[in-house]
N, C-alpha and C positions, 0 to 999 in steps of 0.2 A: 504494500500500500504506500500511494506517495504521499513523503511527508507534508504536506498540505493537509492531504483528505484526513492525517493521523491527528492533528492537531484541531480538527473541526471538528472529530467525536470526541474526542478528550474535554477540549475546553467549547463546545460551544454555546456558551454565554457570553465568551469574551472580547467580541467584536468592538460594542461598543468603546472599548478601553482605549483603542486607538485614537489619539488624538493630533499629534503632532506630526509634523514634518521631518522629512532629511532630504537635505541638498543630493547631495549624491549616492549612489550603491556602490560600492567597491567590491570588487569580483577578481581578488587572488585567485591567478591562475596556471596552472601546471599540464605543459605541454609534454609529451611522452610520445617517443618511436613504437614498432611494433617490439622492439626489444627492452624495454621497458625504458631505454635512457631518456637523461632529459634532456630537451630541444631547446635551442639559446638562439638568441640574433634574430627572433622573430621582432615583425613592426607592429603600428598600429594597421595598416595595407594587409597584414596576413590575417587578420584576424579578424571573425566578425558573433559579435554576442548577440543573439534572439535574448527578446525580453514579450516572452508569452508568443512566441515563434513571429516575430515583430525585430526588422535588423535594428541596430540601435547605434546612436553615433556617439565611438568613443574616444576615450582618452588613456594612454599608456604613461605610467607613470617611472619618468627616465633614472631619477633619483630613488639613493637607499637611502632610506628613511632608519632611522636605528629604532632597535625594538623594546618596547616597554614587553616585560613578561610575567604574570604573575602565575608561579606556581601552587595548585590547589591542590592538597591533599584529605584523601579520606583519614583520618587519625581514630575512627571505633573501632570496637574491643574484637571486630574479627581481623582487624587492620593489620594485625603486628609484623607480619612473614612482610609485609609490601615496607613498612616502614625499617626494617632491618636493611631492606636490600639499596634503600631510597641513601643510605648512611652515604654511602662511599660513593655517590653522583652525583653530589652537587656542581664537581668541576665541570662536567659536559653539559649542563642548561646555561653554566655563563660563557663556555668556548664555543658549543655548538649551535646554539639556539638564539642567543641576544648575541654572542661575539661583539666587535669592536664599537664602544659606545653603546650598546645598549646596557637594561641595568633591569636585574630580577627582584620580584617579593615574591614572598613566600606565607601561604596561609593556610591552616591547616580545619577542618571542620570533623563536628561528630554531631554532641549535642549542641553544640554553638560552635560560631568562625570564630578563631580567633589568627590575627598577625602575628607572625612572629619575625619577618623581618619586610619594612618598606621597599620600596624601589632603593638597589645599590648597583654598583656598576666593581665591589668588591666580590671579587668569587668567595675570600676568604670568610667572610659574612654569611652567605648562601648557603656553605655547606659546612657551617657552624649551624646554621638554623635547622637546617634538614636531620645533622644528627642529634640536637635536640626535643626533635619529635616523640614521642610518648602516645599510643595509645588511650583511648578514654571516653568513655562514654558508649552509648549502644546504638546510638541512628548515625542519619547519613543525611544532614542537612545538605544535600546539593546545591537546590535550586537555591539558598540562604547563601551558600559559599561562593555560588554564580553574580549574586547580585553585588556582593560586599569585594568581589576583584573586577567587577564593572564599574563600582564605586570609587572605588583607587582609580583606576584608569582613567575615569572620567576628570581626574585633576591631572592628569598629564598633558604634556602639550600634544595639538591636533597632528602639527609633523611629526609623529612618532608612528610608527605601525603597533597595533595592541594584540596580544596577545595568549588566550586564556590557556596551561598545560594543567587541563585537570586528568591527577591519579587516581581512580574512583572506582566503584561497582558501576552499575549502568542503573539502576531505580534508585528512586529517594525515599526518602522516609521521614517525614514530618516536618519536613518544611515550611515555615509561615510565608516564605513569598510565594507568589502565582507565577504562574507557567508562562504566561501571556505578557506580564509584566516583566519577567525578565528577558520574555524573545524581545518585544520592542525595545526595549534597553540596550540591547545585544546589537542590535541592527542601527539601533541611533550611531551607536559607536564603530558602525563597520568593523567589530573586533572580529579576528577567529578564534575557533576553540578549536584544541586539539584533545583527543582522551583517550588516555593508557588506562584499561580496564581488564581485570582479571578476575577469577572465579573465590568469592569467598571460601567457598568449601573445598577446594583443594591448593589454595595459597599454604594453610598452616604446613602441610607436608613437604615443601621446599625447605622449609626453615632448618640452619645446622645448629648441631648442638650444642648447649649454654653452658655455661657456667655461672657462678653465683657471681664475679667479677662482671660478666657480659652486662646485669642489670643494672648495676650501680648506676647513676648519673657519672656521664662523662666525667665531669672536673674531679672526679674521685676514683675512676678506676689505675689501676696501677697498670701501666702499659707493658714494662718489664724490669727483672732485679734489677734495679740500680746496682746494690751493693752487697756486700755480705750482709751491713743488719739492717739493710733493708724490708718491710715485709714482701712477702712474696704472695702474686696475683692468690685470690681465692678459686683455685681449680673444682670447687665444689658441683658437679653436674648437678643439674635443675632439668624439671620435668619438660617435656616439651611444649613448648604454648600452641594451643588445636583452637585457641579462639571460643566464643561461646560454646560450641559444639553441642551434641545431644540430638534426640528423636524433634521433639520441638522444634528448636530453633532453625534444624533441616527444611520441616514444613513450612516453618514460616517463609524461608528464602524461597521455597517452590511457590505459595500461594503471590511472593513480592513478583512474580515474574509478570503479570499480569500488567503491571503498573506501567508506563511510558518507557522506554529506551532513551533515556536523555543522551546518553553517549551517540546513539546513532542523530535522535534529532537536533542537535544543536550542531556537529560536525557537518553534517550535510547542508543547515542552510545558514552557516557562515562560512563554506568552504573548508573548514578545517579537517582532521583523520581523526578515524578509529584503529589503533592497535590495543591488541592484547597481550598479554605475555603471562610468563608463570614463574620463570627463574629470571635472577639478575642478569644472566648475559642477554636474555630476551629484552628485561627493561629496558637496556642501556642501548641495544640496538633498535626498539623502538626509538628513543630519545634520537639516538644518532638519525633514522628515517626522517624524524619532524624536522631537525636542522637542515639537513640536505633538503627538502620542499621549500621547506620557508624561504630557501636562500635563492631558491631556483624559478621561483615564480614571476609573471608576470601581472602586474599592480595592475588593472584594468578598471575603467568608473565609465559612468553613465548619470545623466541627470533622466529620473523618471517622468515616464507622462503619469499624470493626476490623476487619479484612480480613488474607486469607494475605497475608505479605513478599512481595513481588515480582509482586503479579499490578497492571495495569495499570486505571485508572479513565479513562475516557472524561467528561468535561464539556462541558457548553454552556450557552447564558445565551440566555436569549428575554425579549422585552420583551412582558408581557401585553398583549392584545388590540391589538399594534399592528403587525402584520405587516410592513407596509413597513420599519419599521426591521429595521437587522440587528448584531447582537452581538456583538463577538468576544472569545475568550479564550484562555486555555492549551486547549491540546489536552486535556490530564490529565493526571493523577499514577501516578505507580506507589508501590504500598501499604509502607510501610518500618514498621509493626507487625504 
């Protein structure tokens, strides 16, 4: 089902809610051979975007803009296997993702979002914050973690490209914001989303094994003997963390399946990706996929025709007379004048 039609069973009451304007749609785009490589040196001449199969007159945008990023992580109590792996990447979201001049935050959500580190443009900061992540709580405020790093971005300045890397499940769980209120949000800010999502119920069996040292808060674990009377790390093996686990909480995740695929809809109509993974060289080679796209794309915009609030626009982008390549971009916009 296309995500239009998914968002109109979902939420339809929320039409009304559209009220404002956007100058333009910005339609990041990734050109690909039949071999999957990516296609460079394309113009505005090669290229042409349907907007509701309607050619549209664009703009290719020649300048790199540096990248505002904010990283969103799921931090509840079946999180732990993802936030262990998360330790040891912070360097690859400021090398591979924001690189030169761009600058990441970092926010972590469960029962509530909380910051734990601003926009910096220090790696050393990033993956100080990432290893002080800690599991907590039992929900998956998403669409609450979606709205409070659109919140941030939206004080950043407009030459900046924004960009949301949420690490998540794919449904949410009690979130006070609306669905609708943070798509329009989402689309004010021409942000994309990207989202590394994996399976709660078989993350915990990645995880290697602890020791009593492993739990301590960082500033306090003992790295290695310094000296003779030095103490020496606590080798004590600790049970494995399997996350809430039980008959229960199984059902539960089966009955949540039911719920929206935020991971699919929000990537698709800002252009961003879904990856999965399960072990840490997965993660990290998702991470490495998203930098290489981000970096690779073609910044494409369009000023829309005026359309009723709330009805939904289909786009696509084809490379004139070159068939074998293939184009990707947002799915479309929904019309907010």
């Amino acid at each position: 089902m296309r995500v239009a039609a998914a968002i109109v069973l979902l939420t339809c009451t929320g039409r009304a809610q559209f009220k404002s304007t956007v100058p333009l749609v910005v339609a990041p785009t990734t050109v690909k051979d039949s071999k999957g490589r990516y296609v460079d040196g394309l113009t505005p001449q090669d290229l042409i975007l349907y907007d509701n199969n309607v050619p549209q007159a664009i703009q290719m945008d020649w300048m790199t803009y540096p990248i505002d990023l904010v990283v969103t992580v799921q931090t509840s109590s079946n999180s732990g296997a993802v936030i262990d792996k998360l330790g040891g990447s912070g360097i690859l979201f400021t090398q591979l993702l924001t690189a030169d001049a761009g600058e990441t935050a970092v926010i972590s959500f469960s029962d509530e979002v909380k910051v734990h580190q601003d926009f910096t443009g220090n790696p050393d900061s990033v993956i100080h914050a990432l290893r002080m992540l800690r599991k907590e709580g039992g929900e998956a405020h998403m669409l609450d973690a979606l709205r409070q790093s659109l919140l941030m971005l939206e004080q950043r300045s407009p030459r900046r490209r924004r960009i949301i890397l949420m690490i998540a499940e794919k449904h949410d769980r009690s979130s006070q914001a609306k669905l609708l209120d943070v798509i329009e949000r989402v689309e004010r800010l021409n942000a994309a989303v990207y989202w590394l999502t994996y399976s709660p119920l078989l993350e915990p069996f990645t995880v290697k094994p602890k020791t009593a040292e492993d739990l301590k808060p960082e500033a306090e674990r003992i790295k290695t003997q310094k000296c003779a009377l030095c103490p020496a790390p606590d080798d004590t093996p600790v049970p494995p963390d399997l996350g809430p686990g039980g008959y229960i909480y199984a059902i539960g995740e089966l009955m949540r399946l039911h719920k929206p695929d935020l991971s699919s809809l929000f990537t698709k109509i800002t252009g961003g990706r879904t990856l999965s993974f399960l072990k840490k060289n997965a993660l990290e080679k998702a991470i490495q996929l998203v930098g290489e796209e981000v970096h690779r794309q073609y910044i494409l915009s369009f000023e829309p025709k005026r359309s009723e609030p709330g009805n939904f626009h289909a786009i696509r982008v084809e490379v004139k007379n070159r068939p074998e390549l293939q184009a990707k971009t947002r799915e479309g916009y929904w019309a907010l004048q």
